[in-house]
C-alpha positions in Angstrom: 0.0 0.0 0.0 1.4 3.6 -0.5 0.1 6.2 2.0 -0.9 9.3 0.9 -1.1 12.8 2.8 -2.9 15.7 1.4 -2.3 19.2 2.4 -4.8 21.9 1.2 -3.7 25.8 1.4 -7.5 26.8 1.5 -7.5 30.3 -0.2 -5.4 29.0 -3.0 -8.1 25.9 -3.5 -10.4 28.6 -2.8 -9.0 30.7 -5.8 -8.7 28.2 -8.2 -12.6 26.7 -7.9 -13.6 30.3 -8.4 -11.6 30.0 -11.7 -13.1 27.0 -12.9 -16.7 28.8 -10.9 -16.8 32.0 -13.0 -14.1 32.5 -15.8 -13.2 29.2 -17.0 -16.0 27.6 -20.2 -16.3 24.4 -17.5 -18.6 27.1 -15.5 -18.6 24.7 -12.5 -16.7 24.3 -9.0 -14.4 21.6 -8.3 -15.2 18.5 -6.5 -13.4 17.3 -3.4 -13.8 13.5 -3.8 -13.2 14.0 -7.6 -10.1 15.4 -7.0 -9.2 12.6 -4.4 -10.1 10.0 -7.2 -7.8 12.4 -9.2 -4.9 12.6 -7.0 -4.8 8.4 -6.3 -4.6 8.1 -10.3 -1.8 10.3 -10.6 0.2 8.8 -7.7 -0.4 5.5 -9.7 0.7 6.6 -12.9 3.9 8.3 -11.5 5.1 5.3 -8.9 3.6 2.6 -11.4 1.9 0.9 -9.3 -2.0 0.0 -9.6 -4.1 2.2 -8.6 -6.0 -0.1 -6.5 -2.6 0.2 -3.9 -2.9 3.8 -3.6 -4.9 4.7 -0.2 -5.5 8.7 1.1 -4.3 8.0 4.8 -4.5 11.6 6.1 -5.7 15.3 4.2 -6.0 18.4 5.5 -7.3 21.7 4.8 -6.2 25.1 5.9 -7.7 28.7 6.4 -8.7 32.0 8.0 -12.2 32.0 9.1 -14.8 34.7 10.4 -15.2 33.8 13.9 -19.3 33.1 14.3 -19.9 36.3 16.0 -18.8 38.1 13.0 -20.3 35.2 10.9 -23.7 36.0 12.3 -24.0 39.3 11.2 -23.7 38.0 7.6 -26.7 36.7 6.3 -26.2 32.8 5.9 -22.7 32.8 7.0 -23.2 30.9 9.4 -24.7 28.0 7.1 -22.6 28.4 4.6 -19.4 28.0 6.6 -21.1 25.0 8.0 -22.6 23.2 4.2 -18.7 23.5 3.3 -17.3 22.0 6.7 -19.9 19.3 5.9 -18.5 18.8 2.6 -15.0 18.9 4.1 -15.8 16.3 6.7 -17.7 13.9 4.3 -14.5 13.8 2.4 -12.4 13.1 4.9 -10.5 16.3 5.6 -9.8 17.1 8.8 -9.9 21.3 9.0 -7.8 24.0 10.3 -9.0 27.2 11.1 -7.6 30.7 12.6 -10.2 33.2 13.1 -10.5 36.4 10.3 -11.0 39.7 12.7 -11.0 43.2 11.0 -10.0 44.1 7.4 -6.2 43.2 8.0 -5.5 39.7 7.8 -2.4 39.3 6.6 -0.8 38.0 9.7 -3.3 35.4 10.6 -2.8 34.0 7.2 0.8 34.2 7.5 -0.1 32.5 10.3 -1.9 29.2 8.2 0.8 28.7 6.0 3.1 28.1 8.9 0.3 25.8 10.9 0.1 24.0 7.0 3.9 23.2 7.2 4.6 22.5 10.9 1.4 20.0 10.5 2.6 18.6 7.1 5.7 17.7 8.3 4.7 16.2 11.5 2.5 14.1 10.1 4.9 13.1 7.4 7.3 12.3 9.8 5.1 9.8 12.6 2.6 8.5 9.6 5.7 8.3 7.4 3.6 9.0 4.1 5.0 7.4 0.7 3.8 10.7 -1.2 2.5 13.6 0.3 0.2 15.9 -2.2 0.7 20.0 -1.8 -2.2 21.7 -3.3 -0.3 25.2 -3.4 1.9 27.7 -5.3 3.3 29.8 -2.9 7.2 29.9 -2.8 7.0 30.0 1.1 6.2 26.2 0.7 9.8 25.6 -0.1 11.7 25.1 3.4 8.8 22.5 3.8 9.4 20.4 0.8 12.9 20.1 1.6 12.2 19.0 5.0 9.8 16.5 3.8 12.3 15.5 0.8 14.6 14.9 3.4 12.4 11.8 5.3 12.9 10.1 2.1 9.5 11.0 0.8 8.1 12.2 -2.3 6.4 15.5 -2.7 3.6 15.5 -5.5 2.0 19.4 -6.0 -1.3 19.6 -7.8 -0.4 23.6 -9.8 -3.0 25.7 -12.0 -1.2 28.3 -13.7 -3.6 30.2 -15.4 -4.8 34.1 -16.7 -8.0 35.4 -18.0 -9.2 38.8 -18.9 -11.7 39.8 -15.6 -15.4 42.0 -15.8 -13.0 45.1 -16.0 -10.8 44.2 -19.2 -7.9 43.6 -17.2 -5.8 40.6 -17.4 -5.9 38.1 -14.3 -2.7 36.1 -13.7 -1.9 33.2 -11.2 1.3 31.2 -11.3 3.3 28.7 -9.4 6.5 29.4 -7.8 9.2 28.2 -9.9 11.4 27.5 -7.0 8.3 25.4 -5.3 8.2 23.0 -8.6 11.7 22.6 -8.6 11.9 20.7 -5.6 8.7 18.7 -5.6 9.6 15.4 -6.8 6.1 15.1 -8.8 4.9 18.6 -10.2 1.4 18.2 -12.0 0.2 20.8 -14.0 -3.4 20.5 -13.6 -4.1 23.5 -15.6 -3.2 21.6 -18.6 -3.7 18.2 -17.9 -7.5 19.0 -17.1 -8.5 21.1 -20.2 -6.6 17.7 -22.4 -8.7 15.1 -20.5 -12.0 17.4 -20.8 -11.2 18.0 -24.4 -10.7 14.0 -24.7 -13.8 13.1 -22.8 -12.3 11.8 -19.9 -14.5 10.6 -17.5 -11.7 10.9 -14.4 -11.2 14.7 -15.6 -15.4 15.4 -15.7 -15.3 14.6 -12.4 -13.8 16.4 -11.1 -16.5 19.3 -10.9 -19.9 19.4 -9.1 -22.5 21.8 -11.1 -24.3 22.4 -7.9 -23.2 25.4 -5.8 -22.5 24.4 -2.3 -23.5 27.8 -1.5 -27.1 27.5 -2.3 -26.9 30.6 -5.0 -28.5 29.7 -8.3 -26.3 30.3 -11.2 -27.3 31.7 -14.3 -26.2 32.5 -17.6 -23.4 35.1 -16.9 -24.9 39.2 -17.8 -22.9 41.4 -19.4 -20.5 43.6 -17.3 -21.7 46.6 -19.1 -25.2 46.6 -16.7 -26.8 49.7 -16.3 -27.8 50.8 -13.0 -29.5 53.4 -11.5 -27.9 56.9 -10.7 -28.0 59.2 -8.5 -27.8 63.2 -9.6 -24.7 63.8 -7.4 -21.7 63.9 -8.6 -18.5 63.0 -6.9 -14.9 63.5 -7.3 -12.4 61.2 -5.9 -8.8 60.4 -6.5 -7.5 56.6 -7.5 -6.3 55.0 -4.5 -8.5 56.5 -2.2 -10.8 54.7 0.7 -13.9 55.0 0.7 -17.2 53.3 2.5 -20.5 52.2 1.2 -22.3 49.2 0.9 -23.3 46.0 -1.7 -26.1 47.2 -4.2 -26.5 44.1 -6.7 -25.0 40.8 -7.2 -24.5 38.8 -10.7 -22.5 36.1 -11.6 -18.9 36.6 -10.5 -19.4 40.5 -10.1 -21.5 42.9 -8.8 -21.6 47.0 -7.9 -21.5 49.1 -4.6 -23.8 51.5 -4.4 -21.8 55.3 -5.1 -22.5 58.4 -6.9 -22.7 59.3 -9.8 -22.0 56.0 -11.0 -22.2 52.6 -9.0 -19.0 51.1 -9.0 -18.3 47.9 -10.7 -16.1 45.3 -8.9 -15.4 41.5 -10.1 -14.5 38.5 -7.7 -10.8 38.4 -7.6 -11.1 42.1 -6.2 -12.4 40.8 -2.9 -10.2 40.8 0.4 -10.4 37.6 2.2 -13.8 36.3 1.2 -15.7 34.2 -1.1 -17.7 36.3 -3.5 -20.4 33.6 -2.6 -20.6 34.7 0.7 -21.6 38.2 -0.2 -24.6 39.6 0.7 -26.8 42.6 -1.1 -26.3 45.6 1.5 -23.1 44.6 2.9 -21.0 47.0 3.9 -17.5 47.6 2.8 -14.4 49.2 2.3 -13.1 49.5 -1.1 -10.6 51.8 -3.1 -11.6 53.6 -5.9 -9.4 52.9 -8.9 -9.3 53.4 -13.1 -9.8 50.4 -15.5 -8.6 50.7 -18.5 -11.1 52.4 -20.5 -11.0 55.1 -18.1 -13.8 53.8 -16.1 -14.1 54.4 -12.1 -13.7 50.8 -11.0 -13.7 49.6 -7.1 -10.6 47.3 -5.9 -9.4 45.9 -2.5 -13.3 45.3 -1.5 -13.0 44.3 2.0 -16.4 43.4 4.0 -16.7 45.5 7.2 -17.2 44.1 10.6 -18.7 45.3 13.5 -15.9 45.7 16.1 -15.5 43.6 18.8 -16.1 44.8 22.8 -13.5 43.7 25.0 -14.3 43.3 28.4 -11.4 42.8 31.6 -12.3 40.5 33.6 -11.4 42.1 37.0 
């Protein structure tokens, strides 16, 4: 039998099943246990051995979460974050959370990628895994690899490289650390090997996407960027860069506007800050900065939801 460990960096997952969610023609999420399937035929093709022999011993799944006070105040939070840990624990991922407070949360996730590797390796080391799968990109990830290349096993890392031109007309790049696929011992380019199996019709690759939204929002045939929406006869003048506060007026398929004078202001999904564009809610407030696309258009970036901040009470 060879052992397998699986180690999700959440947001990245997070970021590429919004690809395949809203930009790529599959128009559908990826599936956990489809993926799983995925990841045992690969291992089997690469250590030729039969598939049968490949076993997921261990996976885990990493990210900052809205603690459920926060959670509360937003909508069905609440029951979306629990649909997805249901999902999660159906699958057999065991999950690791560290709480989102604020509109800053660059440490805490600074903070998961060190949990990822300090876990990843400790497992490696008492489970001794034959092949332990890294679904990441980030160059960070490297001091880990060579720790776990160092217990004599192999390091297989599922990477989407991948651009597309977003609501805006601007053009949308992710790629993998070159360093990070250097030292994995098995680097698969699922970016490429997916759109050749689709293309070919096979069923493993199909598979690997559910067409129902976890998130219970219906999706329809994607609207044109260019909606119009209603106006208000005030006119204001801002700079590019600057922060500003207002709240979510409507909600499409992968985009949506906040409600500003004179005209609404457009935003896509991959200009969120630290949250699924499924979890929006219409008359959310946020914080955004107002930028320029590049026809010239007032566009909003950086869209961050706001919280309501926390008392904190000293226990005498």
């Amino acid at each position: 039998m060879v052992k397998i460990g699986v180690f999700y960096d959440g947001n990245y997952f997070l970021h590429v099943s919004n690809y395949y969610n809203y930009s790529h023609t599959q128009r559908a999420r990826l599936d956990i246990l489809g993926l799983h399937r995925y990841i045992k035929h690969q291992v089997s093709e690469k250590m030729a051995i039969r598939e049968e022999e490949c076993h997921i011993v261990d996976a885990h799944y990493f990210r900052g979460r809205l603690s459920a006070r926060d959670a509360s105040h937003r909508g069905n939070q609440l029951y979306y974050d629990r649909v997805f840990d249901d999902i999660l624990m159906n699958s057999g991922i065991i999950t690791h959370y560290l709480p989102v407070r604020g509109n800053n949360p660059a440490k805490t996730e600074k903070g998961i990628d060190i949990w990822l590797a300090l876990e990843a390796f400790e497992q490696t080391f008492y489970k001794k895994f034959d092949v332990l799968v890294l679904i990441a990109s980030d160059g960070d990830y490297v001091p880990l690899v060579r720790k776990i290349n160092s217990l004599g096993t192999n390091v297989m890392l599922l990477s989407w490289d991948f651009s597309f031109i977003n609501g805006q007309g601007e053009d949308v790049v992710t790629r993998t650390s070159q360093r990070l696929l250097e030292e994995v011992t098995f680097p698969v380019p699922m970016h490429d090997l997916i759109d050749e199996e689709l293309a070919a019709g096979n069923p493993l690759a199909e598979k690997l996407f559910v067409h129902n939204e976890f998130h219970g929002v219906s999706v329809s045939k994607k609207e044109e960027s260019n909606v119009e929406e209603e106006e208000t006869n005030e006119v204001v003048q801002v700079e590019e860069g600057e922060l500003d506060e207002s709240e979510i007026l409507t909600l499409k398929e992968g985009f949506g506007f906040i409600k500003y004078p004179n005209n609404n202001l457009f935003f896509y999904h991959t200009d969120l800050v630290e949250i699924d564009f499924n979890e929006l809610q219409i008359g959310d407030p946020v914080s955004f900065e107002i930028a320029l696309n590049n026809k010239g258009q007032q566009v909003a970036k950086n869209v961050k939801v706001l919280l309501e901040t926390e008392e904190v009470y000293d226990e005498e």
